[in-house]
N, C-alpha and C positions, 0 to 999 in steps of 0.2 A: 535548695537549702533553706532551712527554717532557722530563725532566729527567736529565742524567745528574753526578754530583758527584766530583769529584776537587778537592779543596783549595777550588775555586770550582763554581758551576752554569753546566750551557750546555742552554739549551733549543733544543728539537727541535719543529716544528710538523708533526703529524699529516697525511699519513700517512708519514713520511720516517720509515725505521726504521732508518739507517743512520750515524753520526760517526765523523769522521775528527779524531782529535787529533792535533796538532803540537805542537812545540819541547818533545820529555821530553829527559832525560839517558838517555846511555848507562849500560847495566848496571843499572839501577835498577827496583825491583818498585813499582806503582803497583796501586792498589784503586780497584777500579770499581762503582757498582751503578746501577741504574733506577728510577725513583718514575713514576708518573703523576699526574696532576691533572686535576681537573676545576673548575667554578665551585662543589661543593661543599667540596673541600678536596683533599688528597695524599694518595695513596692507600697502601700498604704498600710498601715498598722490595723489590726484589727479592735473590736471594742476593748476599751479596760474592764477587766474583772477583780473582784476583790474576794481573797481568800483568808479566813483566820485558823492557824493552827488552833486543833485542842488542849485540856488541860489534864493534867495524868493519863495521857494514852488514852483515853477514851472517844476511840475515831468510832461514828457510823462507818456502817459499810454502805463502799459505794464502788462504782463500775467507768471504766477507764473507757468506754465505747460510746456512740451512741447512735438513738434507736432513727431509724430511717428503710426506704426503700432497694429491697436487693434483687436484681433481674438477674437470672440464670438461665441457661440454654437449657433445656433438656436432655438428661443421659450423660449430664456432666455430673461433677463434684460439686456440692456445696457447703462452705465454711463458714458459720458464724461465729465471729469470737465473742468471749465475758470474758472482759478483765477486771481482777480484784488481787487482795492479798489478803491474805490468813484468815479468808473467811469462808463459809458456805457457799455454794453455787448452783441455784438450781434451772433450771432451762425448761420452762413450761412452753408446749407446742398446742397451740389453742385449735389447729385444724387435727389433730391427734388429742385424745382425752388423758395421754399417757402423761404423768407429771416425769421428768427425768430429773434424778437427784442426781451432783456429782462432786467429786470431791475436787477443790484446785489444784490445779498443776503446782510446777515448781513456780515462783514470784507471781502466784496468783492469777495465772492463765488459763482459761480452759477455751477450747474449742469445740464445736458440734459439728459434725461432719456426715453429712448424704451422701451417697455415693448414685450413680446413677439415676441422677433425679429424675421424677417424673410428674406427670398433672397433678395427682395426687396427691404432692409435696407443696405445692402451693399453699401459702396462707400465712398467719400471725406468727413468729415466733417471739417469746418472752424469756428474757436473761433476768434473775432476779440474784443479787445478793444480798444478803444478810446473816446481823452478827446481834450480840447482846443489846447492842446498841442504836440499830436502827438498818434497816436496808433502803435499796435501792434496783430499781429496775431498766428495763431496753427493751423495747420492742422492735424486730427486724419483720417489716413484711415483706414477705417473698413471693416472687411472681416468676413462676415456670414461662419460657417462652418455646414456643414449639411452631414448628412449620402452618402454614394456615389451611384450614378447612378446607375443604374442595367446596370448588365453585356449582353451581347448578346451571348446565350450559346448554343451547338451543340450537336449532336452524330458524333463521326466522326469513329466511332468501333461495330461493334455486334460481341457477341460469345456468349456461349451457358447457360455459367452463369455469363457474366459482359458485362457491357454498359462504354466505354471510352468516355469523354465529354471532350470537351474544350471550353473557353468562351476565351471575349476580355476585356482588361482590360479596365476599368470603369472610368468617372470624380470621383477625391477623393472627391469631394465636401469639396476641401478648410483643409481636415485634412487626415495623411497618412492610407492606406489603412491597418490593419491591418489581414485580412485572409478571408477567401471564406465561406460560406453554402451552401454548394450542396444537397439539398433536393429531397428525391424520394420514391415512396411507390407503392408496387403492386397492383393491380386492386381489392378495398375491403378491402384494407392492412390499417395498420398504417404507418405515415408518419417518416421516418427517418431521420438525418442526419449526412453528412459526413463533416470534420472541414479539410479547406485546408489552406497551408499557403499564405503569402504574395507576393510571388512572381511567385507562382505556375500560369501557366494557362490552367490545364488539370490535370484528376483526373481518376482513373479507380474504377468503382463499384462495387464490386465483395466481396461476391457471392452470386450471384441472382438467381432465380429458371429457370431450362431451361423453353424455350417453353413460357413464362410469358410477361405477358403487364406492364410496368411500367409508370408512370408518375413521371418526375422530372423538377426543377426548381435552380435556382440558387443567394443568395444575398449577397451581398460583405459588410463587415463591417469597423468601423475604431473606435474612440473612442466618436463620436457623439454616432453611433449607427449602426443597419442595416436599409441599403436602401432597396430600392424598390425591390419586385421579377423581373426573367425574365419572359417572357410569360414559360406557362408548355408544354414542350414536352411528345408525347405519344411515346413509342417505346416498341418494344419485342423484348426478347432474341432467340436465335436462337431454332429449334427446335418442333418436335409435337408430337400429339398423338401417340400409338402405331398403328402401319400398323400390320396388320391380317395373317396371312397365308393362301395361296392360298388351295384352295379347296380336293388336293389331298394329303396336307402333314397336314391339320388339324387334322381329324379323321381318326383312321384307327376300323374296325370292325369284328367281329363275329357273330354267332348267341344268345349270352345270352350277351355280352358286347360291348362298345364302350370306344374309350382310345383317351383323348381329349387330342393333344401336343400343350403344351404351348411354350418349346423351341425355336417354329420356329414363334416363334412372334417378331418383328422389333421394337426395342427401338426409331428408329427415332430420335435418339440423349439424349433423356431424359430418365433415368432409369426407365422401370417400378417398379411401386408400389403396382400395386392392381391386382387380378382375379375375375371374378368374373364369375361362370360356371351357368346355369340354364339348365333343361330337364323337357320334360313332351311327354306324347304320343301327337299323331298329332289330335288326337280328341278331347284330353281334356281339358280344360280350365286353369289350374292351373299350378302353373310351380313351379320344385321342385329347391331349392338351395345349393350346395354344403358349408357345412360352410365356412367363411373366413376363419380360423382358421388353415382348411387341407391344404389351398393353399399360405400360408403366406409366407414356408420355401422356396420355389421357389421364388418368387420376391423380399427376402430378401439377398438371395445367400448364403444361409448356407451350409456350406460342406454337400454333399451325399442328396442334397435336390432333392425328383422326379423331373424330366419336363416335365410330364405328370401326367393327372388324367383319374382313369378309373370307367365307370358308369358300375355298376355289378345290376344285377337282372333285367335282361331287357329280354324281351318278343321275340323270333325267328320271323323273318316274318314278322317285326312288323315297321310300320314308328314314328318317333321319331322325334321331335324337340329340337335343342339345341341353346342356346344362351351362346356368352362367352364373356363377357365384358375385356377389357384390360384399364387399366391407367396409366398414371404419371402426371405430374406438368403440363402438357399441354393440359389434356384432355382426356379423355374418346374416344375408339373404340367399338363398340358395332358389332359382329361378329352372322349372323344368315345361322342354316346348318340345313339341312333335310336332316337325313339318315333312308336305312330301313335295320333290319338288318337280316341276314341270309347268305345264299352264293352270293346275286346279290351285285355288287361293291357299294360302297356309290355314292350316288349322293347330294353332298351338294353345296350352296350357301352361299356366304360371304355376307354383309352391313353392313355400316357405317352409324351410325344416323336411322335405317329405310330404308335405300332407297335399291334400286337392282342392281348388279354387273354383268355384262358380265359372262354366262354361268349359270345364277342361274336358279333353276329347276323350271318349273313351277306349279309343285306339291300343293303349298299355295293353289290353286285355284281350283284343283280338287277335284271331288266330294268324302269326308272321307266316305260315304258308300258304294262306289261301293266295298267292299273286294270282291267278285267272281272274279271279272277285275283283278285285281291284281293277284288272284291264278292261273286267265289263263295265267296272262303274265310268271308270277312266272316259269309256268311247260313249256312253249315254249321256254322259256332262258335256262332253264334248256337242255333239249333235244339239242337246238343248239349248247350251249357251251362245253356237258361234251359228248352224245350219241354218236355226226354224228361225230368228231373227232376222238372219238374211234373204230369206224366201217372203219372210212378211213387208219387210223394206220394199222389194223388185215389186211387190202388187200395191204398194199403194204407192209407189210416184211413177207406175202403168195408171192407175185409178186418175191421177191428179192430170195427167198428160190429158187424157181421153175427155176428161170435163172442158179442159180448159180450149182441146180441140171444137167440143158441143157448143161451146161459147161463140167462140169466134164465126161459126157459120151459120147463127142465129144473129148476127147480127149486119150478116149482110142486109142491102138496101133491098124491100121487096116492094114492088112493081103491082102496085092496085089499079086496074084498070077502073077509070070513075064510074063509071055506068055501075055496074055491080057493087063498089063504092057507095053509091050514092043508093041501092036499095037495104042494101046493111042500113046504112045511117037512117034511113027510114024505118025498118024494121027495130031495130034498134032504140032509136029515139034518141043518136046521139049525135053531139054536133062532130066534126071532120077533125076541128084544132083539138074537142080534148082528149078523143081517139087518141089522137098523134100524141099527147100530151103521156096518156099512162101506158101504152106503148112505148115509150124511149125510157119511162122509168123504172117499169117494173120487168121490160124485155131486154131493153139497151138494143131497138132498130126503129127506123122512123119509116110511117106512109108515105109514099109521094105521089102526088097527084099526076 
């Protein structure tokens, strides 16, 4: 409630900011001020002013508002009043070249009214009234407030299950910026978001699937609303498929089994998930599958879980096709081995997707009827590997026996009778002791006299 005092009080009930006093004298200067109230008390007065009525009616014209700052949302209404009485009204829009003439309302009102505002409305507006005797003006400048810019946003981080972003701060579009939307969703996924604050200009998003393609976006809000996205970045986390083990540490074999190791399979950053074993003979079309079920407790990592599996009831002599698929969050390794089993060593080959690896057998391609070929190869591997090494072993520790027999009975004592002795030693020109001397060294038997 507004009070306003001259001689007496006349209150004013909130929000009416506007009195009209009547019946003053001509030529006379009156003082005016403003108090407010509340249910605690009166509040401070405002300045005194001093007003003198005219003399025969002869009032300038003048405007009951005044000029100041007006914020509007965007795609709202906007109202500017001029108020006057019985005079002209004209409303000059200085961001518009348009002058608008109008005439006053009833007790010298007029309003200007936008309807669905927008950027483009933004700027000066000028209330001007005048009469024979003089005018007066109001400038209202208006400021469109609109959701703010889009951010310009980055990666400026990979790991293995988080993406670090940072953006730049945004035009508030005329109202403060109240916090971030950092939008992002994996390839096929639902779209998420993360709520950042105000002042923030970087966020880490975690946690995310290794190995993964994500798409994310960023839009900044305030109390209009959100603006604009940034364009969508694509990016992945670090990380891939499972890598295979090489050919000699995959399978190892027997003649009724093969024992597939899964331990020496290469997580490549991302945990495996999944096994997945297939066999069948190399003839037959069908391929058998080990359930998910036996292979679970290994890629789950339960204590005392095997890391390995082994195919039992399998055929001597026999070639065999295996397939062992590996996964996680990045993708599938699909692993292909041909082994035959019995005593010849495995010969298998690894692929990824299909294709062939360095050292893979070309066994695919030969002909699955020839088995005679095979038993010959079979019994000539045989005889090389296990016969002719054994026949070489029995001649040389016969060889070593025989030597070491030639030793021993060179080195019995032999019996020089001296008379013939002693013509040696003369022919010779040697003395008896050094005889005897390189005799026991380079013979190992001594002379005896």
């Amino acid at each position: 409630m507004t009070i306003l005092q001259f001689k007496e009080n006349k209150l004013v009930s909130f929000p009416d900011l506007r009195l009209e006093w009547g019946g003053l004298r001509e030529a006379s200067t009156y003082e005016f001020w403003v108090s407010c109230t509340t249910r605690v008390g009166v509040g401070t007065p405002t300045k005194r002013i001093n007003a003198t009525t005219p003399t025969n009616n002869k009032v300038s014209a003048k405007i009951a508002t005044f000029s100041g700052t007006v914020e509007i949302p965007w795609k709202k209404e906007l109202g500017l009043d001029c108020v006057a009485k019985n005079i002209q009204i004209l409303i000059h829009i200085f961001s518009n070249p348009t002058l608008l003439k109008v005439q006053p309302g009833p007790g010298g009102n007029k309003k200007l009214v936008v309807k669905g505002v927008g950027v483009e409305d933004g700027g000066n507006y000028t209330c001007t009234a005048t009469n024979s005797h003089g005018s007066e003006s109001v400038v209202y400048a208006v400021k469109v407030q609109t959701p703010p810019e889009a951010p310009i946003l980055q990666v400026i981080e990979v790991a293995y299950t988080s993406l670090k972003v940072a953006w730049s701060t945004p035009h508030s579009g005329g109202s403060q910026v109240k916090g971030y939307l950092v939008s992002y969703r994996r390839d096929g996924g639902e779209w998420e978001e993360a709520e950042v604050g105000p002042r923030e200009t970087g966020h880490t998003l975690q946690p995310l699937l290794c190995g993964s393609t994500y798409q994310l976006y960023i839009t900044a809000v305030n109390k209009i609303g959100s603006g604009p996205a940034s364009d969508i970045l694509t990016r992945s986390t670090k990380g891939s498929a499972p890598i295979s083990p090489k050919k000699e540490e995959a399978l190892v074999s027997n003649q009724w089994t093969i024992v597939v190791r899964l331990d020496f399979w290469k997580d490549a950053g991302c945990p495996i998930l999944r096994f997945i074993i297939e066999y069948k003979q190399s003839q037959d079309k069908s391929w058998m599958r080990i359930p998910t079920e036996v292979l679970a407790s290994f890629w789950l990592g339960e204590p005392g879980s095997a890391k390995s599996h082994t195919l039992t009831g399998l055929h001597a002599n026999t070639w065999y096709d295996i397939r062992v698929t590996g996964g996680n969050h990045a993708g599938d390794t699909l692993a292909k081995y041909e082994f035959l089993t019995g005593l010849i060593p495995p010969q298998a080959t690894t692929s990824h997707g299909g294709g062939k690896y360095p050292g893979e057998s070309v066994g695919e391609s030969r002909n699955e009827g020839s088995a005679s070929d095979e038993n010959e190869a079979s019994t000539l591997s045989t005889w090389l590997l296990i016969v002719f090494p054994s026949i070489l072993a029995l001649a040389m520790v016969t060889a070593v026996i025989s030597f070491f027999c030639c030793i021993r009975r060179k080195r019995k004592f032999i019996r020089v009778k001296s008379k013939n002795l002693a013509k040696f030693f003369v022919k010779k020109k040697l003395k008896f002791s050094r005889l005897a001397k390189i005799c026991h060294k380079y013979f190992g038997f001594y002379f005896k006299n």
